[in-house]
N, C-alpha and C positions, 0 to 999 in steps of 0.2 A: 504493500500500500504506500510506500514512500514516494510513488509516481505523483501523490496525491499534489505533494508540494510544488510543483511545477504548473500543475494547472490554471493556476490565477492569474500565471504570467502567460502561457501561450495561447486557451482560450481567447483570450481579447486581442492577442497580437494575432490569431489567424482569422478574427473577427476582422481587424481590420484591412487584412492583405484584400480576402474576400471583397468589402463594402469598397475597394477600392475600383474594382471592375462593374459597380454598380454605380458609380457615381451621379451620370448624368441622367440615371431612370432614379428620380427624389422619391414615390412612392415605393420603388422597391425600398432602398434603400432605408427610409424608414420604419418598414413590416421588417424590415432583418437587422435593424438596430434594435429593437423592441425584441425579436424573438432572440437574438445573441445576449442581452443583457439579462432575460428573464434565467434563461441559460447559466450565464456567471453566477449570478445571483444562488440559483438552486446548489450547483457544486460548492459556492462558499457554505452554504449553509450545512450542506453532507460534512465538507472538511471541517469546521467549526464544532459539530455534533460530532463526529471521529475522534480529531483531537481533544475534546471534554472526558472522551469515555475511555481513547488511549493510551495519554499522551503522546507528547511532541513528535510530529512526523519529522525525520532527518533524511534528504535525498543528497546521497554522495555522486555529481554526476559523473557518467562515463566510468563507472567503478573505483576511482580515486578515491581514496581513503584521505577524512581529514586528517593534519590541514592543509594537504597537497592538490585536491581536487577544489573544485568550486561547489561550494553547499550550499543547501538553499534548507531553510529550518523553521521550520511553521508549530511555533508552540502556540501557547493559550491568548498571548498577548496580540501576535501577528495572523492568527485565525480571527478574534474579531472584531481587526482592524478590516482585513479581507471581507470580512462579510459586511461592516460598514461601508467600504467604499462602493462595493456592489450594489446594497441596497440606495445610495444616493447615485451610482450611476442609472439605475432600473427606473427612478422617478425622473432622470431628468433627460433618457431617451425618451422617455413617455409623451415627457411636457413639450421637446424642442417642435416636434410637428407641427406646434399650435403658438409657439415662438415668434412668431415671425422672421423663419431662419433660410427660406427659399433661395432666396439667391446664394447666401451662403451653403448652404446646402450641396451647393451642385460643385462648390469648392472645398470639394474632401474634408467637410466638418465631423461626417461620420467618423472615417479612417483615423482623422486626430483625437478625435472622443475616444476611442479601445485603441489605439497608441496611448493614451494619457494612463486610462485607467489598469494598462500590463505595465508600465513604468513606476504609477504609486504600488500595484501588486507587488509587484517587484521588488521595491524598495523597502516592505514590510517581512518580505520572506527570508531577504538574505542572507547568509552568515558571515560575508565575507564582503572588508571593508573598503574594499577596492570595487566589489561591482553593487555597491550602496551607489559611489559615486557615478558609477556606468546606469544605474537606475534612474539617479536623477538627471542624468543628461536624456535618457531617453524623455521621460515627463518630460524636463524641459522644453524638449526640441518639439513634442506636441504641443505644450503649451504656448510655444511662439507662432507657432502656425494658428491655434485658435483667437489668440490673442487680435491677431492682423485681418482675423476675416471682416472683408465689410471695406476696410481700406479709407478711413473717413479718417481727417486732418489727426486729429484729437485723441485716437487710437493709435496710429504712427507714432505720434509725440513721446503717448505714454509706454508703447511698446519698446521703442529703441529705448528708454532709460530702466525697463525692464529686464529688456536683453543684457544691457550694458552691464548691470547689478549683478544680475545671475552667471552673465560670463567670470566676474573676476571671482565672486566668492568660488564660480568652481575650480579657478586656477590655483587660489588657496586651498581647498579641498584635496585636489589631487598632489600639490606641494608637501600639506601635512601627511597625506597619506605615506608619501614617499620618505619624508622622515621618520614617520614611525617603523616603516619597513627598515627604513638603515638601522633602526637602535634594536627591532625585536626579530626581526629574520620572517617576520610574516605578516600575512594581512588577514589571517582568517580570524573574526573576532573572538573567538572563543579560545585560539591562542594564543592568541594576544592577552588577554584578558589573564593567562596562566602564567607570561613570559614577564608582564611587569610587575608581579609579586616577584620575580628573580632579579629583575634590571637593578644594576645599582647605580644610575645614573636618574634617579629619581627629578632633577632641576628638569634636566631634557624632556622627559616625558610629561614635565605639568608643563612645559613653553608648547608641546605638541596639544595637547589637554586645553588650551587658552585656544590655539588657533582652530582648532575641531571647532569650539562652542563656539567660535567669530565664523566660521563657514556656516553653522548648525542654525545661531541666531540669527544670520540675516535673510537665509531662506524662509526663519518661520517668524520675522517681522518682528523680534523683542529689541525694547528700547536699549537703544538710543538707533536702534540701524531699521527702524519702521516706514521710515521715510515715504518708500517705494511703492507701499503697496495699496493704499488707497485708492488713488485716481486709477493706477493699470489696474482695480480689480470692477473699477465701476465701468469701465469705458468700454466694454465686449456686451455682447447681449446674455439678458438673466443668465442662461443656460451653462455658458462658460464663466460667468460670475460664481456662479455657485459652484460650481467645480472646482474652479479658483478658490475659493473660498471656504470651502468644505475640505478639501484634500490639500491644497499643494502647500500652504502651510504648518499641516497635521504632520507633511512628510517631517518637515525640519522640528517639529518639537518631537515625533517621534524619534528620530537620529540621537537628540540628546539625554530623550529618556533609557531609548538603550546602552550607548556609549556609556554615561554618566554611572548608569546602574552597573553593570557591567566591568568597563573597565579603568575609566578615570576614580576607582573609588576609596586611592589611600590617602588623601588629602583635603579630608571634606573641608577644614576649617576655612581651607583659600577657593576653591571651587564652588562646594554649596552654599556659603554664607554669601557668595555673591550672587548667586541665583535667587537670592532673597531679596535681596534690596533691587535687582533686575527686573519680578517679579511686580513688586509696587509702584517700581516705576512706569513699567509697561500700562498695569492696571489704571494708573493716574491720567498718563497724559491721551493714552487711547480713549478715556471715557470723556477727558475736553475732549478730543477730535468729534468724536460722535456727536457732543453737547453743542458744536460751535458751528453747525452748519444747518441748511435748511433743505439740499439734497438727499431723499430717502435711500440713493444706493451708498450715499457716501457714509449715510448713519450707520448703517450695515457693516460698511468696509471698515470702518474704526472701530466698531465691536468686534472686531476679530481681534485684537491688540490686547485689551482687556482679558481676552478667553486664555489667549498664549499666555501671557501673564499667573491666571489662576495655575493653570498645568505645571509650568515651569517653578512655580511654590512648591508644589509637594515632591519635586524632585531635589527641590533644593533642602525641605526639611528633610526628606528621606527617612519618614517612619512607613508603619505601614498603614495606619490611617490613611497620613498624604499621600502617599502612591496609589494604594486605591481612590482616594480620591480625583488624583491626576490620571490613571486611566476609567474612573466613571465619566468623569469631564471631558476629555479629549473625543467619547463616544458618544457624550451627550451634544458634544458642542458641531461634532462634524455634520450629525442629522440636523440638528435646528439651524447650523450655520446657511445649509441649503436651502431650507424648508423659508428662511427670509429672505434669497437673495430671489427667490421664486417668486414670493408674495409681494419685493416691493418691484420684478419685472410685471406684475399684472398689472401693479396699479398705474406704474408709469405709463402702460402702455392703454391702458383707458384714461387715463387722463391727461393722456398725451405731454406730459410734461413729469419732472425726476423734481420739478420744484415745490415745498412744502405750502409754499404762499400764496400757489397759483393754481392750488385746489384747496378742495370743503365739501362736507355733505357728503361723499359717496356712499355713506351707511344706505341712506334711501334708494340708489341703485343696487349697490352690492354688499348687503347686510351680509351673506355667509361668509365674504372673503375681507368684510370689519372683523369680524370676531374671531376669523382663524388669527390673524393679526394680533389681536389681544390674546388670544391663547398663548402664543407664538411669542408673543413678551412677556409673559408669567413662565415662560416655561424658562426661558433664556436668560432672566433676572435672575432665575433660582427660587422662587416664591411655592411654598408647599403646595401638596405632593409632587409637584413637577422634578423632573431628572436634573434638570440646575441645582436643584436644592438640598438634592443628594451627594451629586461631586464636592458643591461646594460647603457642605456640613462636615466631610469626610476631609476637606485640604484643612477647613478652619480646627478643626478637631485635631488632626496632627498639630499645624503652627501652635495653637495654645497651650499641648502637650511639651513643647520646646524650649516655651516661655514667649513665642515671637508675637508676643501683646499686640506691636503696632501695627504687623503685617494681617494679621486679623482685626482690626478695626479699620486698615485702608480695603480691605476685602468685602467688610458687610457696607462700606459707604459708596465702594463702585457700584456694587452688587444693586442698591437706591439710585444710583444715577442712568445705569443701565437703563433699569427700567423704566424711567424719565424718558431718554433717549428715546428708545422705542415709540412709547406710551403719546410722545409728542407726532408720530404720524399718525396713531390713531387719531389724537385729539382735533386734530387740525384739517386732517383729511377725510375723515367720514364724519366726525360729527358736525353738525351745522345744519341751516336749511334745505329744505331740497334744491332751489335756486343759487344758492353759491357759489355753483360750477357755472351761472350764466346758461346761455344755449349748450345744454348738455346732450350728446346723442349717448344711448348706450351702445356699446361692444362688446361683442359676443366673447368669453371667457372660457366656451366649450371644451374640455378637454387640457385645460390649464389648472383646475381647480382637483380634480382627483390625487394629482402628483404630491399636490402639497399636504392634502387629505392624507396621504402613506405615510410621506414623512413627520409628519406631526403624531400622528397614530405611535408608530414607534418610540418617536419623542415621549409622549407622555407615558406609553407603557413600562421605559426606565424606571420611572419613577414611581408613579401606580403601581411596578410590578416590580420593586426595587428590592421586596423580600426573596425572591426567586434571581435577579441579576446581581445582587449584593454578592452573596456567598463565591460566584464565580471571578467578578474582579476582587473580592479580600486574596483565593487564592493566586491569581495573578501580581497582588501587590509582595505576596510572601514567599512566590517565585523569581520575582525581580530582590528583593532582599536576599538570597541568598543566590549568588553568581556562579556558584560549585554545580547547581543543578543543569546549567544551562553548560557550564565546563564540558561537565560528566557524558551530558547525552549527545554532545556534538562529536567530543572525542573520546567517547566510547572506552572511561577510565574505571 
């Protein structure tokens, strides 16, 4: 059954070889982006239930024994990331149909969609810290392709300083890589992770350990390297928003939750204690970003800031509260991340306008998709029973276990302004009179509103259903605590 591991990555990349020969028939193309994702989707879910009842699948390929071959190692934590990113790629094939993504469409949007999602696959399964790097160039390279479609001033702008960004953090990436290779003799993480309990050049490998987390953090937008990703993530249509948004940031906090856990872990005092004050900062100046604008994708886009922030705490306390915490978070936050960058493409696109001032009242047209919206921000604030409220009782519950008083009071005050945030496109955008909007026509929503319906659904079942997903990320949290496990089953000690 070890074949199992591989699947996540080659399904979608023969997904997309395929969609590539359908490109200019768009309704095929869309019946076999829909039937290839439903596809993914089911196998994550088999792998996911496998892995629960197995554990850890480990595929040595080409019969290379680690850490000589290339391994690809799908435990508890990397099954269901897999199966998260599935189920947000499953709703937002769904939704692109009904997108308005035609023209683009017929410019290999499919083929870049399952290029994108075997590149994060990819990037979740790996064991080895050389083709992390070869994962994120492949995402990359779809995501600069999706980034461009459409060709309008304002997307150019923000795409070449996306490129530009992501090109050097990977030249530093593959730089460090090569460093660490000179000091340990390998790249396979797990022994690696065996070889710097031996290194006695301990300076070296925390100067390697600093420049990881500068490649790690500016992929996944923590302060002070955030800069980048707001406007490139409003500026593509919802569909690749929320991908964006949902995933390619998830890759880089995941990178540093494994490394960190893993292998950077003899030096907490200089490493995680800055991951603390990293953390609050992020939280702070992401929730002004949100707070200072009147753009609802832009609101969206700086709540991503805040999210990384919460994650990157309980990695930084490093009990097993906060880690359970930061991986209930990081699963809570990829679903809902989607689930709004969806709901504020509807509205923009009924109200023909991304400006807060320049609508009101849509409640009296589209009451179901007012209130998924407020859902959607109780859920994403953290506000009880919702899956927010679980990661983030679970990070605050480590930090105060530590003593870190302050980081848990700037956590329940973002956590209030969030919801502010949010709370302010409801207020302003559906309530009011029905005339608000002036000559208002309605537009049709058909086939937009179900997608988001999934993802919310699963959203709140985290939480509603947190006595049955709890027990599963605790063990996860007390699998990442202890690195020996992850040693043992890769190199079979």
């Amino acid at each position: 059954m070890s074949n199992l591991a591989v699947l996540p990555i080659i399904i979608p990349l023969i997904s997309a070889i395929i969609l590539v020969f359908f490109n200019s028939k768009v309704n095929i193309s869309r019946g076999l982006a829909k039937l290839f994702s439903l596809i993914n989707l089911s196998v994550a879910l088999y792998i996911n239930w496998y892995v629960l009842e197995n554990g850890s699948i480990i595929l040595e390929t080409g019969d290379w024994a680690a850490p000589y071959g290339i391994i690809l190692v799908v435990d508890s934590l990397a099954a269901i990331l897999v199966l998260t990113t599935n189920l947000i790629a499953a709703a937002c094939a769904f939704y692109a149909p009904n997108a308005g993504l035609e023209r683009k469409e017929k410019f290999y949007f499919y083929p870049l969609f399952f290029f994108l999602i075997s590149g994060v696959s990819g990037a979740f399964v790996t064991g080895d810290l050389f083709n992390l790097f070869v994962f994120f160039e492949v995402l990359l390279m779809a995501s600069y392709g999706l980034i461009v479609l459409g060709g309008d001033k304002v997307q150019l702008r923000e795409s070449l300083k996306y490129l530009l960004i992501n090109v050097f953090s990977s030249m530093l990436f593959v730089t460090a890589i090569a460093f660490l290779y000179a000091v340990v003799g390998t790249v396979n993480m797990a022994h690696i992770a065996q070889r710097v309990q031996e290194v006695e050049q301990q300076g070296v490998l925390t100067a390697i350990g600093v420049l990881l987390f500068f490649v790690f953090a500016t992929k996944a937008a923590l302060f002070p390297l955030y800069y980048w990703l707001p406007k490139s993530y409003v500026v593509p249509n919802p569909v690749i928003s929320a991908l964006f948004g949902a995933l390619l940031t998830k890759v880089g906090i995941y990178s540093i939750l494994r490394v960190f856990s893993l292998i950077f872990v003899y030096k907490l005092e200089l490493t995680h204690e800055t991951f603390i004050w990293i953390a609050g900062l992020s939280m702070i100046f992401g929730v002004i970003g949100a707070l200072s604008t009147n753009n609802i994708k832009l609101i969206i886009a700086y709540n991503i800031i805040p999210a990384i922030g919460f994650i990157i705490l309980g990695i930084g306390v490093l009990n097993q509260e906060s880690l359970g915490g930061s991986v209930y978070y990081l699963i809570h936050d990829m679903i809902i991340k989607a689930a709004l960058f969806l709901i504020v493409g509807v509205i923009a696109y009924i109200a023909g306008t991304s400006d807060l001032r320049k609508m009101g009242g849509l409640i009296n047209y589209y009451p179901f998709l007012g209130w998924l919206l407020f859902v959607a921000a109780f859920v994403l604030a953290g506000i009880p029973p919702f899956s927010g409220f679980i990661g983030k009782l679970l990070l605050l519950q480590g930090a105060f276990k530590e003593g870190e008083i302050a980081i848990v009071i700037i956590g329940l005050l973002t956590s209030l302004l969030i919801l502010y945030s949010i709370m302010k496109i409801f207020i302003k955008g559906f309530w009011g009179d029905k005339d608000a909007m002036g000559d208002f026509k309605k537009k049709p929503v058909k086939g937009m509103i179900a997608p988001i319906v999934f993802l919310l659904a699963f959203s709140v079942a985290l939480g509603v259903g947190a006595e049955y997903f709890y027990p599963i990320v605790d063990s996860i949290a007390a699998y990442l605590l202890d690195p020996e496990i992850y040693i043992d089953s890769v190199l079979k000690e």
